[in-house]
N, C-alpha and C positions, 0 to 999 in steps of 0.2 A: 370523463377522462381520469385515469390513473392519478393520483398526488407521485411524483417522483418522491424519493427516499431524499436525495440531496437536491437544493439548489444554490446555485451561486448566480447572484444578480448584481453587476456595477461595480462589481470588487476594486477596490483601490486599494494596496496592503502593501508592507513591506518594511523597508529602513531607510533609513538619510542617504544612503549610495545606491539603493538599487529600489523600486516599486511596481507593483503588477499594477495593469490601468484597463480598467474598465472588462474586467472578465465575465464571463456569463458562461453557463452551460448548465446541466442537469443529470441525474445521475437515477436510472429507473433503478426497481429492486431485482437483484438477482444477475446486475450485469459485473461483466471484468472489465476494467478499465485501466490502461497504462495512463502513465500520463509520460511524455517524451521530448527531449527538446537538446541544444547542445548546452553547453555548460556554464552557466550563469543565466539562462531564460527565465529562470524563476519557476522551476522545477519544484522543488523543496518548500518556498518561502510561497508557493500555492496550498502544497498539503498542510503544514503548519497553519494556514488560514483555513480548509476545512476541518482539521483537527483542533479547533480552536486555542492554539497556542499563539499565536496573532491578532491581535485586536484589528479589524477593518479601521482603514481612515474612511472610506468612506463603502457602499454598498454591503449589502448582507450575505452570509452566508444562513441557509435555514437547513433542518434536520425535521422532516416529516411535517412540514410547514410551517417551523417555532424556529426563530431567530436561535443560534445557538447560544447567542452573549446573553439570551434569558435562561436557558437551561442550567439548573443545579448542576454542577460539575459530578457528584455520584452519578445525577442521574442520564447525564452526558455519557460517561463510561462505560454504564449497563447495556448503552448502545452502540459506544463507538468504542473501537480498540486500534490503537494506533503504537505501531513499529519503527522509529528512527534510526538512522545510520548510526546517529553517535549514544546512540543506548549504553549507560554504564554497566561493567559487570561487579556485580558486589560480590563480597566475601560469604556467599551463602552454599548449597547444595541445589543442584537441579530443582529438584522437590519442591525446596521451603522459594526458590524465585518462580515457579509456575503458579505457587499459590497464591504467590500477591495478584495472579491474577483475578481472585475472587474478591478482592475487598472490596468491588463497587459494590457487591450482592448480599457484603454484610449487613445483618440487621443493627436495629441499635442497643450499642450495651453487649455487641456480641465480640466474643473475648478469642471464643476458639473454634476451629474450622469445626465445619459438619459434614454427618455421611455424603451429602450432597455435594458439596467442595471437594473433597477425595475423590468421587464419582467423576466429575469435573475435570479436574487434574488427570486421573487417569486416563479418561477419553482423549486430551489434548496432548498426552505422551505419546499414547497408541497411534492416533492419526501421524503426529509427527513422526514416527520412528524414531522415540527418545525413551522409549519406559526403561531401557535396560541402562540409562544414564542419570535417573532417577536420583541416588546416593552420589553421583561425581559432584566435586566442584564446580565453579561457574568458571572458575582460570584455570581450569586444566584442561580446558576442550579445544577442536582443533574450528577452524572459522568457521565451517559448516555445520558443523555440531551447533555452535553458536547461535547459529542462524536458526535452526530451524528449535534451539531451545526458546527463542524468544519469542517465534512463530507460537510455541505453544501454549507460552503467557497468554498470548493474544486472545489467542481460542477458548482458553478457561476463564476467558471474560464474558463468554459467549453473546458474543455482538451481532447485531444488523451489518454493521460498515466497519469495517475492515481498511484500515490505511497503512501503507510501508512505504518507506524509503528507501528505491534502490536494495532490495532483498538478497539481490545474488552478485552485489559488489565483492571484489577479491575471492571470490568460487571460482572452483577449477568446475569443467562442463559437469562431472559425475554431482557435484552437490546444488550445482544451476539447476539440474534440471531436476535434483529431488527435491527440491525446496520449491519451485513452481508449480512442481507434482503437486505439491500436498495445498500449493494456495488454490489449483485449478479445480482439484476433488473437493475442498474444502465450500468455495462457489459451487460445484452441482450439485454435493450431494446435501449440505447444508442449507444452501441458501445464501449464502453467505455474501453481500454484495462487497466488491473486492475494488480500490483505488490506489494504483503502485505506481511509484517512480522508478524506469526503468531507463538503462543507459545504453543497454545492448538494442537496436532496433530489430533484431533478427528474434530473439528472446520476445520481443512487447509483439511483434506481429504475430508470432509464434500461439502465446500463449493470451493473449487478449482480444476481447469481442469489439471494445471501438479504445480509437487513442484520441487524447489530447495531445498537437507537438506546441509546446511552448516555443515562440521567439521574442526577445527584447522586452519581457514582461505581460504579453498579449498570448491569446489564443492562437495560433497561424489558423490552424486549419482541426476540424472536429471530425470522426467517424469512423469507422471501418477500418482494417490495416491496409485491403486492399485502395481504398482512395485515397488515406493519408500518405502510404510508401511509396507516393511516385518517384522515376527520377528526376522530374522537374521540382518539384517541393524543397524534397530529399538538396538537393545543388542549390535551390534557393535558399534554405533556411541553415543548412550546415557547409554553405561553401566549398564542397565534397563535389567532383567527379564520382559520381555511380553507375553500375548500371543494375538496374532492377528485375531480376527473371521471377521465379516461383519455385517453391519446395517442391521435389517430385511424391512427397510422403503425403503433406497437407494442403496442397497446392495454396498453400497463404506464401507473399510476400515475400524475397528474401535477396537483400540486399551486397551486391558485390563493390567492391571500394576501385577504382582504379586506379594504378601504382603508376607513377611518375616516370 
């Protein structure tokens, strides 16, 4: 049998107000995964615990069968690249903050980038559709730009696991769906195995292979968009009258609200 890429076994994590209890699941290589749930499920304070910005209280998270809390943090990076909502924007040029995505891959004693790092950089503009923003500042772009300059950090870290927070928050559709473009191409043609917190369910059915919907700190329910987007789920876990039909494009999943 396969080793999954991730797993999460027994997860206990969180803060004094809020804790994930007893999570588990697995994550093969090469898959897209949403991770979805309504607003305080512990969405966010799950990827923080596979990104290992949260310390477990109690069970493991492992990366390719190694506990992460043993992994050197370089050498955690060279693998995993992770994308937050609340990412600062510095005082830099497009350019010089895509390149910090290479510093996992720095050797030691090394001062200044190489062909290889430019090499790098370039491919992670090109995919993103950023090369021509290359010289902008990092405060002069518009949120979508944004989005998908940090995407390209990500990619010039060139990772196994891929983790974002809510990627297409405050995007109008035209940059939703170029920003999911480039995570979904990025997964097939890469490799790339992809774990995103996603707030739109139509978007997470859309464009992922299985969801996690977080409730009350727990797993509700694991798999498929098609078996997680019922409307009985859907009314259970977000208190939502729905009704549930199908995309006539993709026939995956897609979720109608009904109005009072």
């Amino acid at each position: 049998m396969v080793e999954p890429l991730l797993s999460v076994n027994g997860l206990v994590c969180g803060y004094d107000s809020f804790l994930l209890r007893d999570v588990g699941f697995e994550v093969r290589v090469g898959e897209m995964i949403g991770i979805i749930g309504p607003n305080g499920s512990g969405k966010t304070t799950l990827l923080r615990a596979i990104g290992g910005i949260l310390k477990p209280k109690r069970g493991i998270v492992s990366f390719r069968g190694e506990d992460i809390q043993t992994i050197g943090l370089k050498e955690f990076a060279r693998n995993v690249a992770m994308v937050m909502q609340d990412a600062p924007v510095p005082g830099m040029t497009v350019e010089e903050y895509v390149m910090l995505g290479r510093i996992p891959h720095y050797e030691k004693f090394q001062f200044l980038e190489t062909r290889e790092d430019y090499l790098q950089v370039d491919r992670a503009l090109q995919l993103t559709g950023t090369l021509e923003l290359r010289q902008k500042a990092m405060g002069e772009m518009s949120g979508g730009q944004r989005q998908l300059v940090l995407l390209a950090r990500a990619i010039a870290q060139q990772p196994q696991l891929l983790l974002l927070d809510e990627p297409t928050t405050f995007l109008d559709i035209t940059h939703q769906v170029r920003v999911l473009g480039q995570i979904r191409r990025l997964n097939r043609e890469s490799g790339v195995t992809v774990v995103m917190v996603l707030h739109d369910l139509n978007l997470a059915a859309e464009y992922c292979d299985r969801l996690l919907l977080a409730s009350d700190g727990r797993i509700h329910k694991d798999g498929p968009p098609a078996e997680v987007l019922t409307y009985q789920i859907i009314e259970e876990v977000y208190d939502t009258i729905v009704v549930v039909g199908q995309s006539p494009v993709s026939q995956k999943p897609y979720i109608f609200v009904v109005t009072e």
